[in-house]
N, C-alpha and C positions, 0 to 999 in steps of 0.2 A: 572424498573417495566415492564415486559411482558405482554402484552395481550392478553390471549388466543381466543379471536374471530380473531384474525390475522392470516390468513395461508397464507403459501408460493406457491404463483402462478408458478406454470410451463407453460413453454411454449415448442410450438414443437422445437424451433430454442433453442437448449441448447449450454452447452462449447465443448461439443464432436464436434457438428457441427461446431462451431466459429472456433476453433483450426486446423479443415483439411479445413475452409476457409481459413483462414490465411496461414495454414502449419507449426502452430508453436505452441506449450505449451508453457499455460499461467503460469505466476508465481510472486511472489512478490519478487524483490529483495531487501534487509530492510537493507540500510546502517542507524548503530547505531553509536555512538562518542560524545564526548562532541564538544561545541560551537568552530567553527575555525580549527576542524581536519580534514578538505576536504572531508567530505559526500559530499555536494552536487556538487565539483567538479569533484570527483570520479563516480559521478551518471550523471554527465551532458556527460562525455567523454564516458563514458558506455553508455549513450543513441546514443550519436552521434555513437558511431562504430556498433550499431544495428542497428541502424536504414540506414546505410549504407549496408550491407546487406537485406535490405527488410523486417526485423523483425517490428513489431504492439508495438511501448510501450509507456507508458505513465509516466512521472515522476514526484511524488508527492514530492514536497519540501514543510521542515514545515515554512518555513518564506512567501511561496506564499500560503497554505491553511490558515494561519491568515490574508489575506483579506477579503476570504470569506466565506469561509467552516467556521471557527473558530473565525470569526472574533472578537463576543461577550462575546471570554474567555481572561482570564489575565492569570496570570503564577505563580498563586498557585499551590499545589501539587495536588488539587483536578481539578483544572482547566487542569493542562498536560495530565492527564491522561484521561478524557474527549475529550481532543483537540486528541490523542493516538486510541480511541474507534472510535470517527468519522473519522476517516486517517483509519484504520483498516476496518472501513466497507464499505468506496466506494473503498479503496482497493481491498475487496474482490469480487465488483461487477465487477469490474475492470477484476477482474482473471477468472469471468462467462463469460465476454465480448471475453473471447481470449486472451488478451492485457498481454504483460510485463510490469510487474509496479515495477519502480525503485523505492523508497521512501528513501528519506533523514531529519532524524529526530532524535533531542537529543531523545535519549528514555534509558537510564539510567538505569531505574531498571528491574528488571529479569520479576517482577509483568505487568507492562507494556507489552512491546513485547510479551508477552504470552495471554496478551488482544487482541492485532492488531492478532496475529496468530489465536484469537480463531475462525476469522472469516474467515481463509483463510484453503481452504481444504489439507488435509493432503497431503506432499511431494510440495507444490507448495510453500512454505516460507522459503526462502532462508537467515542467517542473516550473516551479515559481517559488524565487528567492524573497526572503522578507526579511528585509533590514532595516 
């Protein structure tokens, strides 16, 4: 449910500016797989070799945002994909920030991913399945 008295604040410090602070495009990189197929090992070595070069990332795993981000959902179908929505949207503030953001998360179905994407601007949502 939207609120239309809600608008979106700009600020002078945008991603154009973050990005040539940094010196790097922001982006989501969204390893999908089911439970045990090395997302987030694949995402943890990928972070380490950027961040070895000087690259800005941040890596969302979904077993550490059910601490806290998610911590009040269980793992009904309705529940995932809620837990999916919110990983998607600080994802994509994530991506306003400058930041490369690894995310490792079962995300299964087509419906899904295309939620987390809806929030991330075009060309910056990268998906790679790991099986």
């Amino acid at each position: 449910m939207k609120n239309n008295d809600i608008k979106w604040q700009s600020h002078d410090v945008d991603v154009v500016a973050r990005e040539a602070l940094f010196g790097q495009q922001s982006a989501v990189i969204w390893f999908t797989g089911l439970s045990g197929s090395g997302k987030s090992t694949v995402a943890n070595a990928l972070e380490q070799a950027l961040a070895e070069r000087g690259q800005f990332t941040y890596l969302l795993d979904g077993d550490n945002v059910r601490h806290g981000l998610c911590a009040d959902l269980g793992f009904s179908a309705q529940d995932r994909t809620e837990n999916l929505r919110r990983v998607g949207a600080v994802a994509g503030l994530m991506v306003d920030a400058g930041l490369l953001v690894l995310s490792a998360f079962i995300s299964p179905y087509r419906h899904q991913r295309e939620l987390v994407k809806s929030f991330i601007p075009n060309g910056k949502f990268i998906e790679v399945h790991i099986a």
